[in-house]
C-alpha positions in Angstrom: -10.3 22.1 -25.6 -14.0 22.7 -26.2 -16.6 19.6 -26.2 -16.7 17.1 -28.2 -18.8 17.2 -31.7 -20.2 14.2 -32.4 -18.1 14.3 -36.1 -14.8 14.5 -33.4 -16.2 11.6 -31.6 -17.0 9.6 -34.6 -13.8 10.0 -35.9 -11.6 8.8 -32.4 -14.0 5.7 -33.0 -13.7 5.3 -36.7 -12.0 2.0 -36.1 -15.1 0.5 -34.7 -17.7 -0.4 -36.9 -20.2 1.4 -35.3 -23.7 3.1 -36.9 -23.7 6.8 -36.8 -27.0 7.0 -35.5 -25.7 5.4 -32.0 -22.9 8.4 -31.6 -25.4 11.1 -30.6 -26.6 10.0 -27.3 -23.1 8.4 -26.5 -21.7 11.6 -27.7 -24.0 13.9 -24.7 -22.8 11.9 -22.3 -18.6 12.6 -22.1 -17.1 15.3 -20.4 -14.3 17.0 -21.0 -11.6 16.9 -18.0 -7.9 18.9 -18.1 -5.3 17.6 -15.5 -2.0 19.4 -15.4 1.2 17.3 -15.7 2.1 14.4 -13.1 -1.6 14.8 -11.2 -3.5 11.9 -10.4 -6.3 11.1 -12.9 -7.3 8.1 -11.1 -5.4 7.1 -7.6 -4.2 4.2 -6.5 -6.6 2.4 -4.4 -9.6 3.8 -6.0 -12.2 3.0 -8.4 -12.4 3.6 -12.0 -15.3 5.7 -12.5 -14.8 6.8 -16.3 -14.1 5.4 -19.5 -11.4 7.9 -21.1 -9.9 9.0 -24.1 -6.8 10.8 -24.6 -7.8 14.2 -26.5 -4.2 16.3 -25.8 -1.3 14.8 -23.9 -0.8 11.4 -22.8 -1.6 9.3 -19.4 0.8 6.7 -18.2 -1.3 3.7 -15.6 0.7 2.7 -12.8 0.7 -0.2 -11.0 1.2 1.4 -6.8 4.3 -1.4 -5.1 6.0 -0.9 -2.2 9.2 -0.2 -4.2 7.7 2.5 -6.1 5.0 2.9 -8.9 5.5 0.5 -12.2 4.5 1.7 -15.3 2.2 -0.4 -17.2 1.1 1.4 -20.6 1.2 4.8 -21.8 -1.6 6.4 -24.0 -1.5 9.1 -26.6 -4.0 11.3 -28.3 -6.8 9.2 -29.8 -6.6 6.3 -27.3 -8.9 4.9 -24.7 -7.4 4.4 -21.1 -9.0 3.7 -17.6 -8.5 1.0 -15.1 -10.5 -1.6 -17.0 -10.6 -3.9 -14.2 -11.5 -1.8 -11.6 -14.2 0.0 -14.3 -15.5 -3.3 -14.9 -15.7 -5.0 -11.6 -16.4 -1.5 -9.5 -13.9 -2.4 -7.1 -10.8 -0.4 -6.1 -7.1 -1.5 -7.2 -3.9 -0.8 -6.5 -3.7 1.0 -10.5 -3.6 4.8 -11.1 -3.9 6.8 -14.4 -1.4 9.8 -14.0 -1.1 12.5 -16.8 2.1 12.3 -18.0 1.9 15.9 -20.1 -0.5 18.7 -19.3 -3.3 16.4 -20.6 -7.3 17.1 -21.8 -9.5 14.3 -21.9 -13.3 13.5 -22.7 -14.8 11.1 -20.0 -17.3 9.0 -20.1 -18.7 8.8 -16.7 -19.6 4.6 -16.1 -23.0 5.4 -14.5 -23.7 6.8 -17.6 -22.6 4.7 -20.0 -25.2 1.7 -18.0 -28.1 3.9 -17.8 -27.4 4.4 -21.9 -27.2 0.6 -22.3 -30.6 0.4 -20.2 -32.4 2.4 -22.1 -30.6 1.4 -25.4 -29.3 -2.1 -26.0 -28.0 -1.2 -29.4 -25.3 0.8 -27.1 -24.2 -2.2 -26.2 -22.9 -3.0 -29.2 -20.5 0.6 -28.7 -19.4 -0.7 -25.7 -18.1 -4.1 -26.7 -16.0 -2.8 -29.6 -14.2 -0.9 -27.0 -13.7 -3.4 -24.7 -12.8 -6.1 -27.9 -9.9 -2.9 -28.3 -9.2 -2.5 -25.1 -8.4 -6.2 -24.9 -7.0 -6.8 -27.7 -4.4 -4.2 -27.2 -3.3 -5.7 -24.0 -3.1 -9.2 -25.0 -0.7 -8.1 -28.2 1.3 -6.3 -25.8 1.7 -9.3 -23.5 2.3 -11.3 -26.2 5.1 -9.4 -27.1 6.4 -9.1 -23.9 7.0 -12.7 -24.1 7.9 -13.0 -27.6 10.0 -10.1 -28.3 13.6 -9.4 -27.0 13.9 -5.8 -25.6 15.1 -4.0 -27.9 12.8 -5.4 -30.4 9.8 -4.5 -28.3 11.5 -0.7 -27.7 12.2 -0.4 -31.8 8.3 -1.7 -32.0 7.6 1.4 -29.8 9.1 3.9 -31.5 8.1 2.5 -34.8 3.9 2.9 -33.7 5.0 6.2 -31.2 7.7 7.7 -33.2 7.4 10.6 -30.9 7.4 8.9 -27.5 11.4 10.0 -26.7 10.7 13.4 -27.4 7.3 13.4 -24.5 8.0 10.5 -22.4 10.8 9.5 -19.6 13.5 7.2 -20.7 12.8 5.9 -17.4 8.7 5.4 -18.0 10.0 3.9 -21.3 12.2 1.0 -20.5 9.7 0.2 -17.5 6.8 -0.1 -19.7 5.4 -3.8 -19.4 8.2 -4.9 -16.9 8.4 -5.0 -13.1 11.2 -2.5 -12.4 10.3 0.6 -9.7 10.2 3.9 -12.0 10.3 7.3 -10.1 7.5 9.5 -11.1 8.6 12.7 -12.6 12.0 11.8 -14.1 12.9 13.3 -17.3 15.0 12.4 -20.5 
């Protein structure tokens, strides 16, 4: 996995409405990171220090119990992940990103991305279409959490991820979005 082009970049974003012009500086600043499968990407009881996006693989976040790691969301090629809240506030949480697959992803470094909005506030407006993704992701899948039986929400699943069974636990699976203990590593 090579860097990113700016065209490759652009088209990962091509949901957001954003000028091309603003992709080339944004483009320059993500770095391209390879973790092998079940390593750490971001450990529990740090702080989020990247904004990432799924290039190969996928990335499951994990909330660290006592009982065990939880599984909160998995991410596929194309799709942002970090630990928003962490990110956001600069604080550590009990959240870790861990790479489900051998994984590649490009990084955007958060130091970065606020020396960029500095220097140009029309950045900005990149950065608050991915957090208006980011939440709106997470409030449809809360809302279906509450809304949808389970095996509405799993048929949901594979309808949008029709490949999930074939790369992702059965076990990482049914925890998704519920507060059950899930043993990292467990296979289908």
């Amino acid at each position: 996995m090579l860097n990113p082009t700016m065209q490759e970049v652009h088209q990962i974003f091509s949901a957001l409405t954003i000028p091309t012009h603003q992709w080339t500086e944004f483009t320059s600043l993500i770095e391209t990171r390879h973790f092998i499968k079940d390593t750490d990407i971001k450990k529990c009881n740090q702080e989020e220090t990247f904004l990432n996006i799924v290039v190969k693989g996928s990335v499951g976040l994990f909330i660290c119990t006592p009982l065990g790691d939880v599984c909160t969301n998995v991410f596929y090629e194309q799709e942002f992940f970090c630990d928003y809240l962490s990110l956001i506030k600069q604080e550590k949480t009990v959240i870790k990103s861990v790479a489900l697959e051998d994984t590649g992803v490009w990084s955007i470094p958060f130091t970065s991305m606020r020396e960029l909005y500095a220097r140009d506030r029309g950045s900005l407006q990149i950065a608050k279409q991915i957090a208006e993704h980011l939440f709106v992701r997470k409030h449809e899948e809360q809302i279906d959490l509450l809304t949808l039986s389970p095996e509405e929400r799993y048929l949901k699943l594979l309808q949008r991820r029709p490949d999930m069974l074939r790369r992702t636990s059965l076990k990482i699976i049914a925890s998704t979005g519920k507060p059950e203990p899930v043993a990292q590593g467990d296979s289908v």
